[in-house]
C-alpha positions as a LaTeX table, in Angstrom:
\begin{tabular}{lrrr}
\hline
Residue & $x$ (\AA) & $y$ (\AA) & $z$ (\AA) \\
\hline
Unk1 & 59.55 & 85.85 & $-6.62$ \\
Unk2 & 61.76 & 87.50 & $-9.42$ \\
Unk3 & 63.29 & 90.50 & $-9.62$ \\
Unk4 & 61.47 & 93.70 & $-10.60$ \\
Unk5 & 63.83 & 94.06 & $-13.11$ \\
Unk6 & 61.94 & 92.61 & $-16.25$ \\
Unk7 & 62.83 & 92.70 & $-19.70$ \\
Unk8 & 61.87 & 91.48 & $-22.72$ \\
Unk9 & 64.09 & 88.16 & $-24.29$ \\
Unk10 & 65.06 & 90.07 & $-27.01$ \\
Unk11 & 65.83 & 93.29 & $-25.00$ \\
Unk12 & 67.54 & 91.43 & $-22.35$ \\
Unk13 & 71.20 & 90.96 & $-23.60$ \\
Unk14 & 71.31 & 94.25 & $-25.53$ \\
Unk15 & 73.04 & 97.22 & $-24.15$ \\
Unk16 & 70.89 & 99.80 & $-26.11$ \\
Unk17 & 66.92 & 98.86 & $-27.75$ \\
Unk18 & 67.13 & 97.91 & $-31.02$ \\
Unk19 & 64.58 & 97.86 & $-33.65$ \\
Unk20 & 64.00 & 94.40 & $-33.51$ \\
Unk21 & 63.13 & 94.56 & $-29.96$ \\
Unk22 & 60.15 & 96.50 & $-31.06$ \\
Unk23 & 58.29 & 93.42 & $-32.36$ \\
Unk24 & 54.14 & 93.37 & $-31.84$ \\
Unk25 & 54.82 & 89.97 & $-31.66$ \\
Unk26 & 56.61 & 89.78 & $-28.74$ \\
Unk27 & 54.75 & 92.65 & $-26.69$ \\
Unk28 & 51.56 & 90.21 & $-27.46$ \\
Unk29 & 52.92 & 87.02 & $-26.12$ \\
Unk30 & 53.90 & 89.16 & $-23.01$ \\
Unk31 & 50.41 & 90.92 & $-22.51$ \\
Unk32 & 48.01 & 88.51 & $-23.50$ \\
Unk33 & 47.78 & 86.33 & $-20.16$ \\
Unk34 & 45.51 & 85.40 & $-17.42$ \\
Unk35 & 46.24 & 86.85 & $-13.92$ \\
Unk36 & 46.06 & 83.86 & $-11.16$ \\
Unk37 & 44.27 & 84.81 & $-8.11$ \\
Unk38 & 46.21 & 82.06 & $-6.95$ \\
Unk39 & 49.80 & 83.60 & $-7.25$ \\
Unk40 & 48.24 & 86.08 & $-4.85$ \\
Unk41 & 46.63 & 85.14 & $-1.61$ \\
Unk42 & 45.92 & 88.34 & $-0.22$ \\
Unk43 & 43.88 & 89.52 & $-3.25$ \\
Unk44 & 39.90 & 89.38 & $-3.40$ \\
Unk45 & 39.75 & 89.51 & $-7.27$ \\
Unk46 & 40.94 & 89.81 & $-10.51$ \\
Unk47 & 38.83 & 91.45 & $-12.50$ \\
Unk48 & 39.66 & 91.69 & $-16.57$ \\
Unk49 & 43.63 & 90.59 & $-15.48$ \\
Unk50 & 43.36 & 93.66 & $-12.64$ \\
Unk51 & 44.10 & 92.36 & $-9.02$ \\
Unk52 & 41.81 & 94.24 & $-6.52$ \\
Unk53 & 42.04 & 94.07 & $-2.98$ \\
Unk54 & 40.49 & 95.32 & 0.29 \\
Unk55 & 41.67 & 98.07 & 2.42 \\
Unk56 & 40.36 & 95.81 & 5.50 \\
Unk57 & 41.74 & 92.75 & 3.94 \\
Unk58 & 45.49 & 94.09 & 3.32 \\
Unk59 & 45.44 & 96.04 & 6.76 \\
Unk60 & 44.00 & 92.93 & 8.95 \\
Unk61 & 46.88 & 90.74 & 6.90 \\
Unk62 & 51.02 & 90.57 & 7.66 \\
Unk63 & 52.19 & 93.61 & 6.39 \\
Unk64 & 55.83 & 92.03 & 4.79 \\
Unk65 & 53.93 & 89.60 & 3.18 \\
Unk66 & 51.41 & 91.77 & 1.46 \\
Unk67 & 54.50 & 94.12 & 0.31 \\
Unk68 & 56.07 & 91.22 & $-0.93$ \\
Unk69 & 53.28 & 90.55 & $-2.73$ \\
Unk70 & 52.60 & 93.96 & $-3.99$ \\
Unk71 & 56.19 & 94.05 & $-5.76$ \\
Unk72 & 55.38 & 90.49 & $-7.25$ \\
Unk73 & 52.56 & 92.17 & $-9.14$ \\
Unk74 & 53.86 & 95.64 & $-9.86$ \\
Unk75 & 57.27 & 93.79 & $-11.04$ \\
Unk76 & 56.37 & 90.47 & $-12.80$ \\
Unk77 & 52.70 & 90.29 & $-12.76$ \\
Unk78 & 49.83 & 92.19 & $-14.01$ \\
Unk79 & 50.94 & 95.43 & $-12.93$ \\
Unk80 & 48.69 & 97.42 & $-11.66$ \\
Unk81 & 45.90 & 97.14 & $-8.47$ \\
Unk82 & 42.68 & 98.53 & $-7.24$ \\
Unk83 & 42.11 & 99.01 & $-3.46$ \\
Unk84 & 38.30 & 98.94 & $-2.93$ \\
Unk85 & 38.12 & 101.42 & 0.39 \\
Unk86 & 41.35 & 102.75 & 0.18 \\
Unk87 & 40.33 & 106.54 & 1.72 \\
Unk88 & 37.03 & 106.98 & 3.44 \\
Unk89 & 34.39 & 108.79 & 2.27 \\
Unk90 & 34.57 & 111.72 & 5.14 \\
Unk91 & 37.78 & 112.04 & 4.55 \\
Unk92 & 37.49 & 112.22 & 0.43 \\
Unk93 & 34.60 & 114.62 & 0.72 \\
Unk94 & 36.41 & 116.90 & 2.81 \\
Unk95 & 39.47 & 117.02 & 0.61 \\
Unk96 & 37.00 & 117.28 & $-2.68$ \\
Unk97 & 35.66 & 120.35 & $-1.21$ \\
Unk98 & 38.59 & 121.67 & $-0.99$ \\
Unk99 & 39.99 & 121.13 & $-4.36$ \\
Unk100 & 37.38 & 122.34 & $-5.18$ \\
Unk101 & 37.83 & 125.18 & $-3.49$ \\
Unk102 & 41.40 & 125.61 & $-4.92$ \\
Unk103 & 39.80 & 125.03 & $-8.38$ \\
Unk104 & 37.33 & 128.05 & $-8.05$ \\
Unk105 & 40.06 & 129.93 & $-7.09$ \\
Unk106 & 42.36 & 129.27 & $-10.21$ \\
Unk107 & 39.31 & 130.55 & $-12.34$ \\
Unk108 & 38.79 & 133.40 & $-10.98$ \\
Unk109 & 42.49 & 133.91 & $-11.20$ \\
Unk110 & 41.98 & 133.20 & $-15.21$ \\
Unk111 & 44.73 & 130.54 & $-14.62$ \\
Unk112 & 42.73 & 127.66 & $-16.44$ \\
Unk113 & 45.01 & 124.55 & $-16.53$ \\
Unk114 & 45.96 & 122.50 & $-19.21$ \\
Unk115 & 47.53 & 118.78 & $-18.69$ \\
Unk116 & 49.85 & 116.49 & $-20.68$ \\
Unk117 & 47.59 & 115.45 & $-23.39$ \\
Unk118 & 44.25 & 118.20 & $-22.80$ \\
Unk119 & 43.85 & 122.08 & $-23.67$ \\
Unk120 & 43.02 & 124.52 & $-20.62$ \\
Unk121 & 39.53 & 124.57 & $-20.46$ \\
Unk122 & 38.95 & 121.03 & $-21.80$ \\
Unk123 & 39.24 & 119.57 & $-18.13$ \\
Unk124 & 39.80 & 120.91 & $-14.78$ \\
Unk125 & 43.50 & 120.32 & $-13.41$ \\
Unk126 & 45.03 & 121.34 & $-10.37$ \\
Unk127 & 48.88 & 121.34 & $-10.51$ \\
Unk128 & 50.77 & 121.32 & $-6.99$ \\
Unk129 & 47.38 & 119.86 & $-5.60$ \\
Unk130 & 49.78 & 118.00 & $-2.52$ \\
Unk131 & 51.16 & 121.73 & $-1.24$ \\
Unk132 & 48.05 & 123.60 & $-2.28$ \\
Unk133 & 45.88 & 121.23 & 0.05 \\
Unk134 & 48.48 & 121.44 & 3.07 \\
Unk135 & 48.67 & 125.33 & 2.86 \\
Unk136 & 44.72 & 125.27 & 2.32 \\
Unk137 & 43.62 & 122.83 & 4.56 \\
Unk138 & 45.72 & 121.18 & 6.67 \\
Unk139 & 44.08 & 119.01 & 8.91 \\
Unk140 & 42.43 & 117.82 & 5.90 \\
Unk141 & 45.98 & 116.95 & 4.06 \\
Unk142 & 46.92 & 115.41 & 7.56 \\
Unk143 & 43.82 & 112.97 & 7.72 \\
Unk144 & 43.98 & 112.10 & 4.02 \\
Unk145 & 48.08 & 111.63 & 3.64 \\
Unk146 & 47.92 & 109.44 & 6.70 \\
Unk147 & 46.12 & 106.49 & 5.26 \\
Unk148 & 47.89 & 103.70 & 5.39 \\
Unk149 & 46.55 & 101.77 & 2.68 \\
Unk150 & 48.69 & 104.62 & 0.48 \\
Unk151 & 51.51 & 104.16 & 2.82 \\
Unk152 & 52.22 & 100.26 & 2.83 \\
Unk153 & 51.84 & 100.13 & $-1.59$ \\
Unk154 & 54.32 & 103.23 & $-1.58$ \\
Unk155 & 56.91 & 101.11 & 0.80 \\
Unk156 & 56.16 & 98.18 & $-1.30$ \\
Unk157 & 57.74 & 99.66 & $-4.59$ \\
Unk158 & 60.09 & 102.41 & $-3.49$ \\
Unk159 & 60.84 & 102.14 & 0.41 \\
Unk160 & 60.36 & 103.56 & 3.82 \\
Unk161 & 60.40 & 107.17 & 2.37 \\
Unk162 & 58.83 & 108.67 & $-0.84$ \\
Unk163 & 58.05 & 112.18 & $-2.57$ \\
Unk164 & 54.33 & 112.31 & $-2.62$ \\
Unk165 & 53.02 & 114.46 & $-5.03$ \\
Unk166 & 49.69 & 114.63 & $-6.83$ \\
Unk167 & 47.41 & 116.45 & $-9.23$ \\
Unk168 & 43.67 & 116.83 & $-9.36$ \\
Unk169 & 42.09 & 116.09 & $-12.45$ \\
Unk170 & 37.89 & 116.61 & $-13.45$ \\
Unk171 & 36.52 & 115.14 & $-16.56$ \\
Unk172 & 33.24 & 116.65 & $-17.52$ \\
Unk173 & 30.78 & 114.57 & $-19.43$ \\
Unk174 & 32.06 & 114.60 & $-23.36$ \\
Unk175 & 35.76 & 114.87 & $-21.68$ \\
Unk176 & 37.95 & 113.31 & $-24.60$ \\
Unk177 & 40.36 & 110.19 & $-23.63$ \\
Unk178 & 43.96 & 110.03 & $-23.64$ \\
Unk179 & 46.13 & 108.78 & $-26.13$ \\
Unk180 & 48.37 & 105.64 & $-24.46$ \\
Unk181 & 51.10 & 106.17 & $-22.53$ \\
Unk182 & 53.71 & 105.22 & $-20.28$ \\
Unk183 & 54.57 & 107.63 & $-17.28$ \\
Unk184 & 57.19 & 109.55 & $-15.70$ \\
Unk185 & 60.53 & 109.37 & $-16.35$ \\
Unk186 & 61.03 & 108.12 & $-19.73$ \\
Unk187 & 57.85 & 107.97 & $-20.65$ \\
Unk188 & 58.02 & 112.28 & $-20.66$ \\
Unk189 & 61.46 & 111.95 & $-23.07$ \\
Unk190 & 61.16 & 112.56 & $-26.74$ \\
Unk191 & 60.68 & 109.67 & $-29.02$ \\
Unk192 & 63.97 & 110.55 & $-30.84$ \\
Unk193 & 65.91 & 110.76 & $-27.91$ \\
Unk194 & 64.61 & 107.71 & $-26.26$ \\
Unk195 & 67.45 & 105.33 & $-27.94$ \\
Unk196 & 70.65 & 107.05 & $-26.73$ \\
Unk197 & 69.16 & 105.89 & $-23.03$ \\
Unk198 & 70.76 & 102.47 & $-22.58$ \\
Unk199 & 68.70 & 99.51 & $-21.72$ \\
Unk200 & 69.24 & 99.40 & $-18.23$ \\
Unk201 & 67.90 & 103.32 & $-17.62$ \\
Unk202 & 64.38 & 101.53 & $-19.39$ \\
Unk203 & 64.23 & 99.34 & $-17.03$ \\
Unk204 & 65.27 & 101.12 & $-14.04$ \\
Unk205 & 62.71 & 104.58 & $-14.86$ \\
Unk206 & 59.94 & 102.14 & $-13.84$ \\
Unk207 & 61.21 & 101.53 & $-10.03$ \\
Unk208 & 61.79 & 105.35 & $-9.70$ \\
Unk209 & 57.85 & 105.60 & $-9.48$ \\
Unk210 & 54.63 & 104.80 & $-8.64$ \\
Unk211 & 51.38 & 105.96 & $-10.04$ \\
Unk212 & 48.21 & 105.83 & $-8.48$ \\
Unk213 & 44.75 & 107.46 & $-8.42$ \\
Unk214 & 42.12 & 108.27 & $-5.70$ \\
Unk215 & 38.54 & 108.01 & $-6.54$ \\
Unk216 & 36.89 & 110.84 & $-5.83$ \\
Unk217 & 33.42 & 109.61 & $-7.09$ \\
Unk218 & 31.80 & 107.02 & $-8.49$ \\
Unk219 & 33.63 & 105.96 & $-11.49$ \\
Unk220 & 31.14 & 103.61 & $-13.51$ \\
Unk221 & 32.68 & 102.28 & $-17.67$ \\
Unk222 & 30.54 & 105.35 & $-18.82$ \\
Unk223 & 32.19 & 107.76 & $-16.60$ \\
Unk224 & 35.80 & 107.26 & $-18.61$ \\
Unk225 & 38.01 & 105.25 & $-15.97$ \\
Unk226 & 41.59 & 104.75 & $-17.30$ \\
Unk227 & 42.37 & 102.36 & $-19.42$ \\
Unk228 & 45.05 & 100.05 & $-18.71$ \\
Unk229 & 46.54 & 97.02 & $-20.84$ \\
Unk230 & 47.51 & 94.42 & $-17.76$ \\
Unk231 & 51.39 & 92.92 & $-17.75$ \\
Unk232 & 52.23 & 95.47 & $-20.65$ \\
Unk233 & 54.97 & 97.13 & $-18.19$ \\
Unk234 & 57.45 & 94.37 & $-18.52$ \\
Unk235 & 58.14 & 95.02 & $-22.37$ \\
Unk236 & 61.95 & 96.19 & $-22.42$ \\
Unk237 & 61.37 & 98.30 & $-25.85$ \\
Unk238 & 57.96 & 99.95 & $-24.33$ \\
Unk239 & 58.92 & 103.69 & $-24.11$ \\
Unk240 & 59.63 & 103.24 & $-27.57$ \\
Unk241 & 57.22 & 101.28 & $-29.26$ \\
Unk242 & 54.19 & 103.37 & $-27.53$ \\
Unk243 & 54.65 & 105.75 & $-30.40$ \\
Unk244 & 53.92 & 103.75 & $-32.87$ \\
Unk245 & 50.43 & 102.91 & $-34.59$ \\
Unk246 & 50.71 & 99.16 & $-35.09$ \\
Unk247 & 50.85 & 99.05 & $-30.42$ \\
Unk248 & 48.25 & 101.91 & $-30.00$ \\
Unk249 & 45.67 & 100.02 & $-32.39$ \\
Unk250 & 47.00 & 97.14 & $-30.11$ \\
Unk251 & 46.04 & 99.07 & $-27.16$ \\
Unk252 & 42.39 & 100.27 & $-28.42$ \\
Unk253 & 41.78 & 96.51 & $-29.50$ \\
Unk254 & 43.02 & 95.14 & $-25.87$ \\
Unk255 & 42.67 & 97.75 & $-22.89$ \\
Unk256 & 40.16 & 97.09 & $-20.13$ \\
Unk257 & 38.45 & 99.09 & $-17.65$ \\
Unk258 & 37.95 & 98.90 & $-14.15$ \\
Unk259 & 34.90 & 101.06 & $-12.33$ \\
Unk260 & 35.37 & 102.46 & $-9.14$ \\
Unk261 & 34.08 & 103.68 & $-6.17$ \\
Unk262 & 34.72 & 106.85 & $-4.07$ \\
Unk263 & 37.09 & 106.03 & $-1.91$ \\
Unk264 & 38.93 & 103.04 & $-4.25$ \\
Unk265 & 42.21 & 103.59 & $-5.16$ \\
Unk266 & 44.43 & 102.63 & $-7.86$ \\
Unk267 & 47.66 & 101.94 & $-8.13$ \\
Unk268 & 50.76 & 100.75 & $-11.04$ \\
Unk269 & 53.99 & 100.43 & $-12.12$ \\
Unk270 & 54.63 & 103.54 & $-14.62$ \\
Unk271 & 55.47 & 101.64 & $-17.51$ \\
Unk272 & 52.36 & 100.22 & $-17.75$ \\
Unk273 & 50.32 & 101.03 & $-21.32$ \\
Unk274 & 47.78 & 103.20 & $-19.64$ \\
Unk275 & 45.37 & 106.53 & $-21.13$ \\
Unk276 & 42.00 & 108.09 & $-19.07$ \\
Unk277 & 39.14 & 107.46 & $-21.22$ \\
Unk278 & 36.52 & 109.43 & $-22.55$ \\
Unk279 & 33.47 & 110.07 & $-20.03$ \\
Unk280 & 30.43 & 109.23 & $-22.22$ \\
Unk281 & 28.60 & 110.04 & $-19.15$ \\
Unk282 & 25.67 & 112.94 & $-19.45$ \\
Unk283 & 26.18 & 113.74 & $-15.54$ \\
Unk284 & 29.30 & 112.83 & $-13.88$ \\
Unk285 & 32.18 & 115.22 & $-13.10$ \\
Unk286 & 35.11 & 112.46 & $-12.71$ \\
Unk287 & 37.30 & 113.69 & $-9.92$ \\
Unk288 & 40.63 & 111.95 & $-9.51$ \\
Unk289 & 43.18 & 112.60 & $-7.42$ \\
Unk290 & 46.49 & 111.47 & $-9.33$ \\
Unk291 & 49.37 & 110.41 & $-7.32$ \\
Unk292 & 52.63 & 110.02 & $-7.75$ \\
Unk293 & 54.91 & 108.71 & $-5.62$ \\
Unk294 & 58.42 & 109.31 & $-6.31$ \\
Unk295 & 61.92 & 107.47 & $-5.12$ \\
Unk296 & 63.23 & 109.60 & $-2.61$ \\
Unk297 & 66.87 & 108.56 & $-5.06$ \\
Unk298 & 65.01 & 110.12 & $-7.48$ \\
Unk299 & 63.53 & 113.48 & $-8.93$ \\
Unk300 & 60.18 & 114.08 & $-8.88$ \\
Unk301 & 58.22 & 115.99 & $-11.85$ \\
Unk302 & 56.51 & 118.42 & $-9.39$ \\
Unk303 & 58.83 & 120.88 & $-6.73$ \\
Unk304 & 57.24 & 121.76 & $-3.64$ \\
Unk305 & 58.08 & 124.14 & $-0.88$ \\
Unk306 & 57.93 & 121.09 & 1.36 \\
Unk307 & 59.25 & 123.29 & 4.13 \\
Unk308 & 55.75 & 125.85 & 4.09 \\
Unk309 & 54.32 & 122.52 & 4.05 \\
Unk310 & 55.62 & 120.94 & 7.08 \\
Unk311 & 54.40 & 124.40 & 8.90 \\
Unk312 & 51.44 & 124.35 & 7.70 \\
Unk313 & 50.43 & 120.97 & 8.73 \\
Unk314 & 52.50 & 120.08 & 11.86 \\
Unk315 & 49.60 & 122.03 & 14.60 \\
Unk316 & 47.37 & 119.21 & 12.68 \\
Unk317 & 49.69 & 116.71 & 13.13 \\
Unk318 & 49.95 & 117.55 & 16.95 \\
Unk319 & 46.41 & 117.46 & 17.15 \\
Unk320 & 46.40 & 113.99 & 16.11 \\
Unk321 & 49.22 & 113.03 & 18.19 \\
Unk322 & 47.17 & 114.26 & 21.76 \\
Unk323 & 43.80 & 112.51 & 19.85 \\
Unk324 & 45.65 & 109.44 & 20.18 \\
Unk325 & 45.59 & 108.86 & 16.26 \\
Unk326 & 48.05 & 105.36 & 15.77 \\
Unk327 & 52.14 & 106.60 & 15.76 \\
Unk328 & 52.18 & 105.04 & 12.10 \\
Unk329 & 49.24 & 107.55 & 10.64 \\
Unk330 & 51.44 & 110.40 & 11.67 \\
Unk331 & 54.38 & 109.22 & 10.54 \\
Unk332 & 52.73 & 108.49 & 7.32 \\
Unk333 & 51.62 & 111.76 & 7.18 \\
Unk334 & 55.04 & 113.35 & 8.01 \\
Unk335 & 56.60 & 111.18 & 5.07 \\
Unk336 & 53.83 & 112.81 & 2.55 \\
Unk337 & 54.49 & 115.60 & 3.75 \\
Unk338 & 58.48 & 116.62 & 4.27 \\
Unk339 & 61.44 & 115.44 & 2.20 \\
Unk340 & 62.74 & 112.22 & 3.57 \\
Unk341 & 65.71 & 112.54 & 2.03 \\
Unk342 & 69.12 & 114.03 & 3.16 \\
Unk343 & 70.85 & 114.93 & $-0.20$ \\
Unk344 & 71.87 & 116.93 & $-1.84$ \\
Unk345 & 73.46 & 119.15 & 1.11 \\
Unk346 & 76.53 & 121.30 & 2.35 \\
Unk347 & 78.20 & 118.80 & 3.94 \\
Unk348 & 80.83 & 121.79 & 5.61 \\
Unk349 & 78.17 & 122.94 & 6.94 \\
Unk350 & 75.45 & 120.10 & 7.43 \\
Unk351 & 77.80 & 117.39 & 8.76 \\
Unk352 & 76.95 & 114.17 & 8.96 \\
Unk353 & 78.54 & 113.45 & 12.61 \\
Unk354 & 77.94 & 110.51 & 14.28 \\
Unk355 & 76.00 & 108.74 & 11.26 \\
Unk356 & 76.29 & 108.07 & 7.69 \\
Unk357 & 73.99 & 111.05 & 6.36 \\
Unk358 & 72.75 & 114.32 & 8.14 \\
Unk359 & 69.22 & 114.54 & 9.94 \\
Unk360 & 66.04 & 114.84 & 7.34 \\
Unk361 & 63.34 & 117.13 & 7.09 \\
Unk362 & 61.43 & 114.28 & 8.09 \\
Unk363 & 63.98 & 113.01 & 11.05 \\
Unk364 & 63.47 & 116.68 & 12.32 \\
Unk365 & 59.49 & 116.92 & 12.18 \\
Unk366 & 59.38 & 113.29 & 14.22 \\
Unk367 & 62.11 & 114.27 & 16.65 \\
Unk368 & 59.69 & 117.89 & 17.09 \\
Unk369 & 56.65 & 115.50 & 17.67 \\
Unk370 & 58.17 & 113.22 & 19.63 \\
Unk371 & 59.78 & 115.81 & 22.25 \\
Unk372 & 56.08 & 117.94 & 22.11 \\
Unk373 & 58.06 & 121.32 & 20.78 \\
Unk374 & 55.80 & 123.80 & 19.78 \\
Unk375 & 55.62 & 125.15 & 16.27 \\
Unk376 & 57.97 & 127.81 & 16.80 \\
Unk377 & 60.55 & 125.44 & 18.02 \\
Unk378 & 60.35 & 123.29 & 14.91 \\
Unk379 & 60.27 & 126.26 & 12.86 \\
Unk380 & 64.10 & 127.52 & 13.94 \\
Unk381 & 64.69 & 123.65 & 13.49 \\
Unk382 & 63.81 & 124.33 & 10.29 \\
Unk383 & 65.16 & 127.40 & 9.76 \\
Unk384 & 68.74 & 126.01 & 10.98 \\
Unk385 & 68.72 & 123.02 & 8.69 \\
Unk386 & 67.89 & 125.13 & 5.67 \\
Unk387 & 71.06 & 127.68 & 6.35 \\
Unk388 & 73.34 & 124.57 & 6.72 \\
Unk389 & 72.03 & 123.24 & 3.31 \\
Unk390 & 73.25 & 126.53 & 1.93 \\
Unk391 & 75.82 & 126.17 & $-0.76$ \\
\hline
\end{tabular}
């Protein structure tokens, strides 16, 4: 398998994107390709160049070699999956209740929310929706961030810790689409200051992230599921030639759909042509929970007072712990949860003795749970680490 580190031929041996590596041409000849179920033996399907799996099959399988896999398709292949029983349904239900919940609230607030590419009002979007549902709900942000299914694709692309963080979106019926689009980081720069990024930034913004997207309800083709444009992420020029008419005509001609179910998930390399389409439905209220999942080297476009967080949550996490829930949930949890990362810090105060970096908030929260210490101990853990991050 290659490296994730694609680029177009033209691209490839110039130090900034030119204008000739913006060629239709060449983005065609990229994009317009089968998928081979064969180059992937732990996938059930490929359905319009899409690879979908099973949350049974990838679980039951060698967990290496479905990662492997996993890069293979983010990096060189189509770029993008569906997980068909990613989340439960109990455990989906519980946590659309409470967005919804959280959604209710922000109304009556009069704080309607507006998103990238939609007016408040037009849709329903809940910012911050990872802290909101820890502080709301815990045990229901414990149960749903310790799926493993979100877990093993997230240590696939960007390692054994992440930045979760996630937004709720609802499409009513007439809902508009979205115009195509790469994601987070370049893909949120201004065209005309895309070109002074040199060609190596292009192609490293796509391994800073992953996006992905819970089903929170059926998601039939009428409904408005996103549209995607398979094996489009490994154009060099992309974050530039999005912009321009002659690619988005491309992408209306080409883009498929997938449907889902509640409970599928979806995930994809960020520089993959991608836009939510336009629910023609008369009935259905598309709830999505949009993920994504950041490179703990990395910044990610939401901040979070991962700290409240951790508080919140860790009496649900030590319920799970005496319920016998599998060591790997929690810890999945905990990494959704706190920042797994030690840096930025005071290092005259927050000394790294004895090691290479200073303790985590996540090496502190597993250390709590795996010496039993109550809440109150972790939270002067807590407490402690923050002073010696102090500048």
């Amino acid at each position: 398998m290659s490296t994730p580190f694609v680029t177009s031929s033209t691209a490839a041996g110039h130090a900034w994107i030119e204008e000739a590596d913006c060629s239709l041409d060449d983005f065609r000849g990229q994009v317009l390709r089968p998928t081979a179920l064969a180059d992937y033996p732990h996938a059930n399907d490929v359905r319009s160049g899409v690879l979908v799996y099973t949350a049974a099959g990838i679980a039951n399988a060698e967990r290496r070699a479905v990662q492997a896999e996993l890069i293979h398709a983010f990096a060189d292949g189509p770029g993008v999956i569906v997980i068909e029983g990613a989340f439960e349904d109990d455990v989906v239900d519980a946590a659309s209740e409470a967005f919804r919940d959280l959604i209710r609230a922000q109304r009556a607030a009069g704080g309607a929310a507006g998103d990238h590419f939609g007016k408040p009002g037009a849709n329903d979007r809940l910012w911050n929706a990872a802290q909101k549902l820890a502080l709301h709900s815990p045990a229901v942000f414990a149960h749903y961030y310790a799926n493993d299914a979100l877990a093993m694709v997230s240590q696939a692309w960007l390692g054994p810790v992440y930045q979760v963080t996630s937004q709720v979106n609802v499409v009513n019926p007439g809902g508009a689409a979205q115009v195509p689009h790469r994601d987070y980081h370049l893909g949120f720069v201004n065209e005309d200051q895309l070109g002074a990024y040199p060609t190596h930034m292009h192609r490293m913004s796509a391994v800073l992230t992953l996006q992905g997207a819970v089903a929170h309800c059926d998601m039939p083709i009428e409904s408005g599921p996103t549209m995607l444009v398979p094996h489009s992420q490994k154009f060099a020029a992309g974050y530039i030639a999005f912009y321009r008419p002659e690619f988005i005509e491309f992408f209306a001609e080409h883009q498929v759909q997938i449907p889902l179910r509640k409970g599928d998930a979806v995930f994809f390399n960020p520089a993959l042509y991608h836009a939510a389409g336009t629910n023609k439905s008369t009935d259905i209220k598309r709830m999505a929970n949009l993920l994504q999942v950041s490179s703990p080297f990395g910044r990610a476009m939401e901040s979070l007072d991962r700290g409240a967080m951790i508080r919140a949550v860790y009496p649900s996490l030590q319920a799970m712990q005496a319920a016998g829930r599998p060591t790997q949930d929690i810890r999945n949890a905990v990494v959704a949860t706190a920042e797994g990362y030690p840096f930025p810090t005071n290092l005259d105060r927050d000394q790294p003795i004895g090691s290479l970096a200073p303790a985590s908030q996540v090496d502190t929260v597993l250390a709590a749970l795996a010496a039993k210490q109550t809440a109150e101990q972790l939270d002067a853990a807590l407490r402690g680490q923050d002073e010696r991050r102090i500048p």
